[in-house]
Backbone as CSV, one residue per row, in Angstrom:
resi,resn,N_x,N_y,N_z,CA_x,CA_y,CA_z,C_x,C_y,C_z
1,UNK,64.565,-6.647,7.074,64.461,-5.836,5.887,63.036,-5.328,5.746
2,UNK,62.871,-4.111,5.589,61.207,-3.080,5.274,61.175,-3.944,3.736
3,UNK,59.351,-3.979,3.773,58.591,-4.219,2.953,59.023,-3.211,1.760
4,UNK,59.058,-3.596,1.172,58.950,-3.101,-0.785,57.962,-2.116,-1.152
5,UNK,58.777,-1.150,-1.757,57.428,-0.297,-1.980,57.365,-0.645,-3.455
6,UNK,57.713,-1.436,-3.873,56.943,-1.778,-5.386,56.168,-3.080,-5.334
7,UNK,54.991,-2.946,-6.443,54.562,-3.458,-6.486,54.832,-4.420,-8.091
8,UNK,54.936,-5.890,-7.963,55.298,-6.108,-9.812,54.348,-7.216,-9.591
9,UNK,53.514,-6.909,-10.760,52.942,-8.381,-11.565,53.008,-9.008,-12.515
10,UNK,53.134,-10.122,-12.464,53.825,-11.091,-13.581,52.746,-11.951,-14.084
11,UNK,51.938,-12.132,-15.479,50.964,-13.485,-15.255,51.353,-13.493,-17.181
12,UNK,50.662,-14.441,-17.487,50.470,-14.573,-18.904,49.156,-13.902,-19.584
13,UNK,49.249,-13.857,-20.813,48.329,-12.624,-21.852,46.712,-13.336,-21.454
14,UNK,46.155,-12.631,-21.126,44.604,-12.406,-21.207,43.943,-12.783,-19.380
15,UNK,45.576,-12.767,-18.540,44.836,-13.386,-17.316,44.595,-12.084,-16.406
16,UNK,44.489,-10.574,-17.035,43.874,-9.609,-16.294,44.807,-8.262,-15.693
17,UNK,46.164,-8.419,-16.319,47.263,-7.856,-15.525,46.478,-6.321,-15.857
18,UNK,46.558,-6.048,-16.765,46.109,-4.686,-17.386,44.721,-3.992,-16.210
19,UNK,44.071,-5.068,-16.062,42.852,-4.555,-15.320,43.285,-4.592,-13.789
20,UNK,44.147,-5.439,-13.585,44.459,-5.400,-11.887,45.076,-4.208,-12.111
21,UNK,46.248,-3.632,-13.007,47.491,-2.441,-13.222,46.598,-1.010,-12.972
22,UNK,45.221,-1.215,-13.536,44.220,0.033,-13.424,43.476,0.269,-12.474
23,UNK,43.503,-0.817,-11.674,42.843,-0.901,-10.681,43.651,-0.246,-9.445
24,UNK,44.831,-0.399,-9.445,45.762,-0.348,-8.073,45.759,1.290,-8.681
25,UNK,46.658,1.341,-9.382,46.753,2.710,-9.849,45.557,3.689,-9.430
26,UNK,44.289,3.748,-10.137,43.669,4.182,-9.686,43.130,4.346,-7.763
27,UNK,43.342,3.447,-7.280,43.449,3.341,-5.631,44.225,3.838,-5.063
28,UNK,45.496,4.051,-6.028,46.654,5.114,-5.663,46.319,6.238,-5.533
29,UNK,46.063,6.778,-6.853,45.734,8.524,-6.986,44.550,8.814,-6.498
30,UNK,43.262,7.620,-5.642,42.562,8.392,-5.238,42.052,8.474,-3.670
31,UNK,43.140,8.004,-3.641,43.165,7.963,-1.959,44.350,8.577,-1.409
32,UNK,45.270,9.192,-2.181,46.252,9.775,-1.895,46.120,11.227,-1.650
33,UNK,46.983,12.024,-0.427,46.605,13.140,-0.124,47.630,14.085,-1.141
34,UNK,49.029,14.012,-1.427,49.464,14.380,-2.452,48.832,15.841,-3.418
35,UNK,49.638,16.143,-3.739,48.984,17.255,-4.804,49.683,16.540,-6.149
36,UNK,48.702,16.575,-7.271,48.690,15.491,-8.215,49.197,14.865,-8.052
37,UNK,48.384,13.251,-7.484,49.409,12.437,-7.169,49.295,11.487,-8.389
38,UNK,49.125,11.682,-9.350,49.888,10.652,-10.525,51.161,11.088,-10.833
39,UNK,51.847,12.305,-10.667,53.120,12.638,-10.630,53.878,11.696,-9.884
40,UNK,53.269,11.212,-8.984,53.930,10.204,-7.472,53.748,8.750,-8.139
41,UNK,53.580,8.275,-9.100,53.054,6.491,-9.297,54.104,6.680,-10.545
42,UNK,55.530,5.491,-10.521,55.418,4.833,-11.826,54.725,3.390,-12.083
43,UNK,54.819,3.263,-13.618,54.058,2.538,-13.946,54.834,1.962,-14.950
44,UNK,55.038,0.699,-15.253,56.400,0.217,-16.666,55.878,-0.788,-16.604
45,UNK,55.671,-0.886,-18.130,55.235,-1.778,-18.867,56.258,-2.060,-20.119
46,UNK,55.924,-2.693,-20.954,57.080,-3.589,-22.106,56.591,-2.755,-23.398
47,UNK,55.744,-3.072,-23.630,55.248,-2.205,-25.143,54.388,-1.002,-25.607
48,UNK,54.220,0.215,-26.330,53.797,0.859,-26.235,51.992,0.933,-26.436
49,UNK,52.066,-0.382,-27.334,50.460,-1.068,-27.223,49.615,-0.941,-26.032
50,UNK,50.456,-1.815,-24.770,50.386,-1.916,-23.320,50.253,-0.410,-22.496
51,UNK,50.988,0.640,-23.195,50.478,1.841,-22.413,50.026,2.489,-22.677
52,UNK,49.404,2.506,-24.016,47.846,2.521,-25.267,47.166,2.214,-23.823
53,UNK,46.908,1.164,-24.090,45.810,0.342,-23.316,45.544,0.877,-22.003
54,UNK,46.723,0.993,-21.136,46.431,1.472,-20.095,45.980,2.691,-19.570
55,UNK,46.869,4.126,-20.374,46.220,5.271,-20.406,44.787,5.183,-21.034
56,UNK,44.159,4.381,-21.404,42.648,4.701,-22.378,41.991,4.065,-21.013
57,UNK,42.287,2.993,-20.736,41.534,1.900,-19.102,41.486,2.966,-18.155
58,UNK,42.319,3.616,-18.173,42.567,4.665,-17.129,41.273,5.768,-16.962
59,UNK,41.344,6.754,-18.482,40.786,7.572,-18.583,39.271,7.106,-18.680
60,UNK,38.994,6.403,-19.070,37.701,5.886,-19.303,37.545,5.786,-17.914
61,UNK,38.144,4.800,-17.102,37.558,4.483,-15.748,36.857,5.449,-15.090
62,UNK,37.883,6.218,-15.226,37.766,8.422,-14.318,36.517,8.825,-14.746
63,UNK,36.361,8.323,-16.158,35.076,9.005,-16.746,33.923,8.189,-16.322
64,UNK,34.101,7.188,-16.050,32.682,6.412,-15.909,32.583,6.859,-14.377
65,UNK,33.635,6.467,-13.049,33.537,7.251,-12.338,32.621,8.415,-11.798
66,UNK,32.996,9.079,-12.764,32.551,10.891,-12.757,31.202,11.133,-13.025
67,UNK,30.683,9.466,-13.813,29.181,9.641,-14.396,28.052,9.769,-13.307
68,UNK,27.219,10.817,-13.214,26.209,10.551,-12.953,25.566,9.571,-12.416
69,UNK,25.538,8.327,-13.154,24.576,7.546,-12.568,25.765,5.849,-12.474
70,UNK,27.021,6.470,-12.037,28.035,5.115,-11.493,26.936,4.133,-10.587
71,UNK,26.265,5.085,-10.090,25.736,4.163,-9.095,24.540,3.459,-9.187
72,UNK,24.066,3.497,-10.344,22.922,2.923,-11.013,23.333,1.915,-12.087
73,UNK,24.685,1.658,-11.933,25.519,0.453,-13.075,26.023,-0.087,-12.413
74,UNK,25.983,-1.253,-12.667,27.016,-2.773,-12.889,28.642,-2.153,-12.848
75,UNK,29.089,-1.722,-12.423,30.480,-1.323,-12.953,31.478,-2.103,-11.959
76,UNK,32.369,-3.209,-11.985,32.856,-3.916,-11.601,34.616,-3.303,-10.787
77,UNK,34.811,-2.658,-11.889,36.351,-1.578,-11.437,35.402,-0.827,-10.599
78,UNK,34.903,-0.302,-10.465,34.486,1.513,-9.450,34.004,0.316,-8.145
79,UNK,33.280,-0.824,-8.100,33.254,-1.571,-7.165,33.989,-2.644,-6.567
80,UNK,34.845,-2.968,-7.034,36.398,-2.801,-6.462,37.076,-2.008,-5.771
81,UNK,37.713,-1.213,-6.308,38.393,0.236,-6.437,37.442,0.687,-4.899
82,UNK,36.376,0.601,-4.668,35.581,1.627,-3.511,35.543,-0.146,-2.097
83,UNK,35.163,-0.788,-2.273,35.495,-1.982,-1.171,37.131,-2.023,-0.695
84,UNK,38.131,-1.933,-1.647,39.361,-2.544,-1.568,39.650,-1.155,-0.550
85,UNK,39.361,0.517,-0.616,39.926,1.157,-0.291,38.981,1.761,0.967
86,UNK,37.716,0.550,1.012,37.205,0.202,2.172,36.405,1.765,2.541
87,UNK,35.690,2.171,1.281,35.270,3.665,1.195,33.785,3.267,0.488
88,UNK,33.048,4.893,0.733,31.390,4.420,0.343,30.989,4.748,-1.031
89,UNK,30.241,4.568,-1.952,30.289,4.869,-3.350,29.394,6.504,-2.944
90,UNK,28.936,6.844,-1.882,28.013,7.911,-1.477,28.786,8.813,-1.018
């Protein structure tokens, strides 16, 4: 049987799901050759709180991203996100 193309995580409240969920996601759409590829990712979650949260984790990320001086910060997601997808912050 082929590997799964989904991915599901399961943990209890405060152990990070939200930040791993933004993390992959984002590694999705930005390494993907796709034309808009967030059209290409679902994403399901339980409450609408939860996709509060995630669209704002999201957009913020993109934005800090996009900043100027990412590379003069501490930023823990954008240094992730650039090791995991084994790419240069330059």
């Amino acid at each position: 049987m082929a590997g799964s193309i989904f991915n599901i995580y399961n943990a209890s409240a405060g152990s990070g799901k939200t930040f791993t969920l933004v993390k992959e996601y984002l590694k999705i759409i930005l390494s993907s050759k796709e034309f808009l590829p967030h059209r290409h990712v679902l994403a399901i979650t339980f409450t609408n709180k939860a996709v509060d949260e995630m669209k704002t984790r999201i957009i913020d990320a993109l934005t800090d991203f996009a900043s100027s001086d990412i590379l003069d910060q501490k930023n823990n997601l954008f240094c992730q996100v650039v090791d995991e997808l084994k790419s240069s912050p330059y």
